[in-house]
N, C-alpha and C positions, 0 to 999 in steps of 0.2 A: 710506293714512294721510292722513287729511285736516289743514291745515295750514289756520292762518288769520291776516290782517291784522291788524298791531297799531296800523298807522299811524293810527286813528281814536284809540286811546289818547295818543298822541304827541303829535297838535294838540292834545287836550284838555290834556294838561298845559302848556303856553305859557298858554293862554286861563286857567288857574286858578292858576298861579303870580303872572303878570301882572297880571290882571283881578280880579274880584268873582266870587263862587259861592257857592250855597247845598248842595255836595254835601258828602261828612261824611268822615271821615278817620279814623287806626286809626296806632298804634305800630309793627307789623308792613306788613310790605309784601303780606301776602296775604290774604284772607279768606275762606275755601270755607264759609262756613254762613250763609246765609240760606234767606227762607220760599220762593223760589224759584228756578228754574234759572240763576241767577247767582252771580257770583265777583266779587271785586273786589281791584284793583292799586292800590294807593299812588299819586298822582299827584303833591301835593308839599304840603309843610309850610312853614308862616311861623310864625316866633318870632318872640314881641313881647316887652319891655322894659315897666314900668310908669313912667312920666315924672312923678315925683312935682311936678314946675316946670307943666307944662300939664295935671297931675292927668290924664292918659289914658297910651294905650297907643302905643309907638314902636316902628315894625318893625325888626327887630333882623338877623335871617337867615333866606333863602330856600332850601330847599333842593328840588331838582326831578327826579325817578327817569324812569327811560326803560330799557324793555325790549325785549325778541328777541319773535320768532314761538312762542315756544316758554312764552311768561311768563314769563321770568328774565330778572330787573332784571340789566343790563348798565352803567347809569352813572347816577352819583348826584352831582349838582353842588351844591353851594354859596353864594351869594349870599350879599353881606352888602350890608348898605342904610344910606343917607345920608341915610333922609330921607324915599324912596317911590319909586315903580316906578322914574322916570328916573336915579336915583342908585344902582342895585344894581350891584354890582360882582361878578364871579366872583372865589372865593377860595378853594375846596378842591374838588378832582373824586376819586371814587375809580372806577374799571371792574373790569368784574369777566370772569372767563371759567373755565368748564363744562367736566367732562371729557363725554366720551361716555356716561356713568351721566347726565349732568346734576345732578351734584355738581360744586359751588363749588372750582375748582384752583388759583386764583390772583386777587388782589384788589390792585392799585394805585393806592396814592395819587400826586396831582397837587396843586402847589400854581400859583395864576396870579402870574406876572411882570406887573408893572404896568411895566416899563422894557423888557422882552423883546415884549411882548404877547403872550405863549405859555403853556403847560403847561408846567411844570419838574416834572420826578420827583421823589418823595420816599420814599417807601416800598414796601414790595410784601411781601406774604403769602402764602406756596404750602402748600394744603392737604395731606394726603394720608390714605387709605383704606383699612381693611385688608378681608381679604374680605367682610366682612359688611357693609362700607358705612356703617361707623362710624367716624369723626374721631380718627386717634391721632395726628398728628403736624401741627404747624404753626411754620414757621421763618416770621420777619419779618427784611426788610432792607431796608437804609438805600441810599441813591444815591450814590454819590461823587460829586464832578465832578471831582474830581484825576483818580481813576482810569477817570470814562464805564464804571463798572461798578457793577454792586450788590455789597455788602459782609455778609455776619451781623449780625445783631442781637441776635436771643432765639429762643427756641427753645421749643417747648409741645408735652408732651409728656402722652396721655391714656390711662387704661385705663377700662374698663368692666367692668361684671358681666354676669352669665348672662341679665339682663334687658333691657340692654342700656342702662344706667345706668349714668354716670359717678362714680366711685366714688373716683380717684385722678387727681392732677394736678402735675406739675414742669414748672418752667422753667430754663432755661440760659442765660446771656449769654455772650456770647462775646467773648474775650479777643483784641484784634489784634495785641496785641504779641508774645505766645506762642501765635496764629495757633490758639488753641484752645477749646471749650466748656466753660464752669465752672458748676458748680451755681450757681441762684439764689434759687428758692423749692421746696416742695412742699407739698401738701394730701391729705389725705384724708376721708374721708365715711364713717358711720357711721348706719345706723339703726335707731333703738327704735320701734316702734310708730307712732304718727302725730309722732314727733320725727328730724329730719335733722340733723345733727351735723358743720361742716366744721371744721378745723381747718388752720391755713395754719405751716408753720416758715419762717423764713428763714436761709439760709446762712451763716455766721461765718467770712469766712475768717481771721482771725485766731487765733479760737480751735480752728479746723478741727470745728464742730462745729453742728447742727442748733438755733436757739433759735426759740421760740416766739413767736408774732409776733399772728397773733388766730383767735380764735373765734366763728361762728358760725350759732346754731342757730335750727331755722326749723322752727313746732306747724304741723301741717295738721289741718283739720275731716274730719269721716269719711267727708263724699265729694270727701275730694283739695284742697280749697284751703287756700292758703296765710293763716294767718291774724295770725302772728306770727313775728319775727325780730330775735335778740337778738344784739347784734354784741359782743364781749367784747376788748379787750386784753392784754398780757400783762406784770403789773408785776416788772420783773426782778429788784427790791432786795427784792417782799416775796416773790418766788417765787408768784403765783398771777393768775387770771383776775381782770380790774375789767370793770364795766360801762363802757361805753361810749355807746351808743345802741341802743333798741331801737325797733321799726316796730310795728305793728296795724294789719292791711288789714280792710277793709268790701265787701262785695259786694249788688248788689239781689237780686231775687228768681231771677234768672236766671242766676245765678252769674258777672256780670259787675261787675268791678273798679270799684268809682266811688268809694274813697279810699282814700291811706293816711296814717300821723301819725307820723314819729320824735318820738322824746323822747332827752334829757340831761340826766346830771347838774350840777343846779346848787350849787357849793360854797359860794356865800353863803349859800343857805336852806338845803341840806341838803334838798333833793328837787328832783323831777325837774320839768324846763322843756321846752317847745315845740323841737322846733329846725326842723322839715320836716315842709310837708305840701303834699298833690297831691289833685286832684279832679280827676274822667274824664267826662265825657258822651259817651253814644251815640247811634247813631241807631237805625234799626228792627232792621238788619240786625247789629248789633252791633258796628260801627266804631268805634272811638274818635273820636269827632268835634272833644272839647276836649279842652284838660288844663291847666289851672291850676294856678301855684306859688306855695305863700305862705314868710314867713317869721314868728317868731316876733319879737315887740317888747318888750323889756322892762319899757318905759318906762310903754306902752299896758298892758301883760298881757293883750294881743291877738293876732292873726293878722293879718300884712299883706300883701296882694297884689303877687307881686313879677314874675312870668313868665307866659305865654302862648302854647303852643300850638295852630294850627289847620292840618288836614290834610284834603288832598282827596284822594275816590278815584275814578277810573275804576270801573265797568261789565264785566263781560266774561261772554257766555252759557256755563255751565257745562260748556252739550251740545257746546260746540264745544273747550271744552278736553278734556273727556272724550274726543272722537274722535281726541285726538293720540295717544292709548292703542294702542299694538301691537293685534294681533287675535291670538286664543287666550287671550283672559282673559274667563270669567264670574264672574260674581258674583250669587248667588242664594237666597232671595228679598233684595228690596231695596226697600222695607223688610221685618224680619224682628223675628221674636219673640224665638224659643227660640236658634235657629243658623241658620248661611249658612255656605253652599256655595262657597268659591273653585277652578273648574277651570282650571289652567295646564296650554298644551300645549306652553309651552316651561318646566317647572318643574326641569330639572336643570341650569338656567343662572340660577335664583331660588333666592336666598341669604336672604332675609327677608322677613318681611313684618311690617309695624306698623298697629297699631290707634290714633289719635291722638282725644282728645276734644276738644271745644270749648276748652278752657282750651289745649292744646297740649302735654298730657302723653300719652308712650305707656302707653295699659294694659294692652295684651297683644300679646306677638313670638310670631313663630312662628320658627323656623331649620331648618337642614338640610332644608328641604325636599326629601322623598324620593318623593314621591305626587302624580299629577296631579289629586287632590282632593282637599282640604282640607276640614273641617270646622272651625267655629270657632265653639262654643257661647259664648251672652250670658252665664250664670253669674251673678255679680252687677253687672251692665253696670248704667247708669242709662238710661231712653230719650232719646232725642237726636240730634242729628246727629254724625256721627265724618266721620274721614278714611281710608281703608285703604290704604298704601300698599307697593306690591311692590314689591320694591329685586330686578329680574331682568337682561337685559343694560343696563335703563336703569332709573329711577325711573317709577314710575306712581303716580298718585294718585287713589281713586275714592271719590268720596262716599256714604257708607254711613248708614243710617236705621236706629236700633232704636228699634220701639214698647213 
């Protein structure tokens, strides 16, 4: 198994947190799809403020990721600025740590003492897995320092369908004084055709009983994006759903994101007003490179520029992440037309496998794998780059091309 150095990623992010770059940046910390044998890592993002007094832009927070040999982001720090480079201060760290799947098992927060000069604890998240390597249970807890212990928090709890889609969601707080878990929230998902439906209740303990809290629902276009999202309330006196705010995302021709627009209801006019909006630019590769926030002015009956993101990414050759890859896995043809071929010679220790497209939805699972070949017909695939990955004694990820 070939392993390779990250340390070249490392210095790069100092040099571009710190410094000046023309490299381009992305939302997600990963990006497996470009026009050639390359991947790219998050290196770090600055947020600006609009300074309406010197009419420009004020760096606000710095934030800078750092990863393992393996690609996985290990600690993500913080910065907030006074001003510019010599004035950034550390202010929140979170680390993270991997089971042997290379599934995310634990995530803690730090916040910096400026009297200690230290990391102080503050939080921590422990995942967990159930066979198929899907996400059912996630507690959060808090640090004492009375007790130099972690304490419960909340608790999240998740089910899925045969798809392997999240379908249902509860939360629990937990009670310290009767040292026990109490309902908090719950949701469910529901859907018609290219319509998703969530619905969220929250708990009453008073009334000991489930009440309605909000709604929801979100149109996709017929190959899968997301192009609408209508958020509903729930008015208790008249017994039914109000609007609230609804979204319209825009996409170019490549099916990447470069705006969306909330709206609300305005009660003075009796129709709806501006409340949020965001603009995205990319680069070749499809990184997020900006992202712009305005807000809505009355006054004006404008749009005004209110925030500013910019994010830089490291480089990393595809061929060399691909070679962290066990051996006994092919995958055939690549690129492929009709169907490919996946042979596992270790496949009775392979519990899934997902097909992931550029936007980052799964469109087709396989499970119970019982056969050391697989076939997996295109059907109504779009051509593109995908992701293929095999959840066997660990995660694999292999870049897959349908013409």
């Amino acid at each position: 198994m070939k392993r390779f150095n990250i340390l070249f990623l490392l210095t790069g992010i100092s040099f571009y947190a710190f410094g000046q770059s023309s490299n381009s940046s992305c939302c997600s910390c990963y990006n497996f799809f470009s026009d050639d044998n390359t991947t790219f890592l998050r290196d770090s993002t600055i947020h600006y403020l609009w300074d309406e007094n010197n009419n420009g832009w004020k760096e606000n927070v710095v934030s800078v990721y750092f990863y393992d040999d393996m690609a996985k982001i290990r600690e993500h720090i913080m910065y907030k600025s006074a001003g510019g480079i010599p004035d950034r201060i550390p202010v929140n760290m979170h680390t993270y740590v991997y089971d042997v799947g290379q599934r995310r098992f634990e995530r803690v927060g730090y916040r910096w003492d400026i009297y200690e000069n230290q990391w102080m604890k503050v939080n921590k998240a422990v995942y967990q897995y159930d066979s198929a390597y899907l996400l059912y249970n996630r507690v959060d807890y808090l640090w004492s320092n009375s007790t130099d212990n972690w304490v419960n928090d909340f608790a999240y709890n998740y089910s899925f369908d045969r798809k392997g889609e999240n379908f249902n969601t509860s939360t629990e707080k937990w009670d310290a004084e009767r040292n026990m878990w109490f309902d908090d929230s719950k949701s469910e998902i529901s859907i018609t055709g290219n319509r998703k439906t969530r619905i969220i209740w929250h708990w009453d303990p008073a009334r000991k009983t489930w009440r309605n809290f909000q709604q929801m629902i979100h149109s996709y276009s017929t190959d899968g994006l997301l192009i609408s999202r209508k958020l509903n309330t729930w008015n208790e006196e008249l017994g039914k759903w109000e609007d609230f705010r609804d979204y319209a995302y825009f996409y170019d021709r490549k099916g990447w994101e470069t705006e969306w627009i909330s709206y609300g209801w305005d009660d003075r006019t009796g129709s709806p007003e501006g409340k949020g909006r965001q603009l995205y630019s990319y680069d070749d590769y499809g990184n997020k490179i900006e992202t712009l926030r305005f807000a809505w002015d009355r006054e004006s009956g404008e749009w005004t520029i209110r925030e500013k993101q910019i994010t830089w990414w490291s480089s990393l050759l595809m061929a060399e992440f691909e070679d962290l890859k066990p051996e006994g896995i092919k995958v055939y043809p690549n690129p492929f037309e009709d169907y490919v071929t996946i042979e596992l010679d270790d496949y009775e220790n392979t519990r899934r496998i997902e097909l992931i497209d550029i936007s980052g939805r799964i469109v087709r699972i396989i499970e119970n794998v019982s056969h050391p070949s697989i076939i997996m017909k295109r059907d109504n695939l779009q051509s593109g780059m995908y992701i293929l990955k095999i959840y066997a004694r660990r995660v694999v990820p292999i870049r897959l091309m349908i013409e």
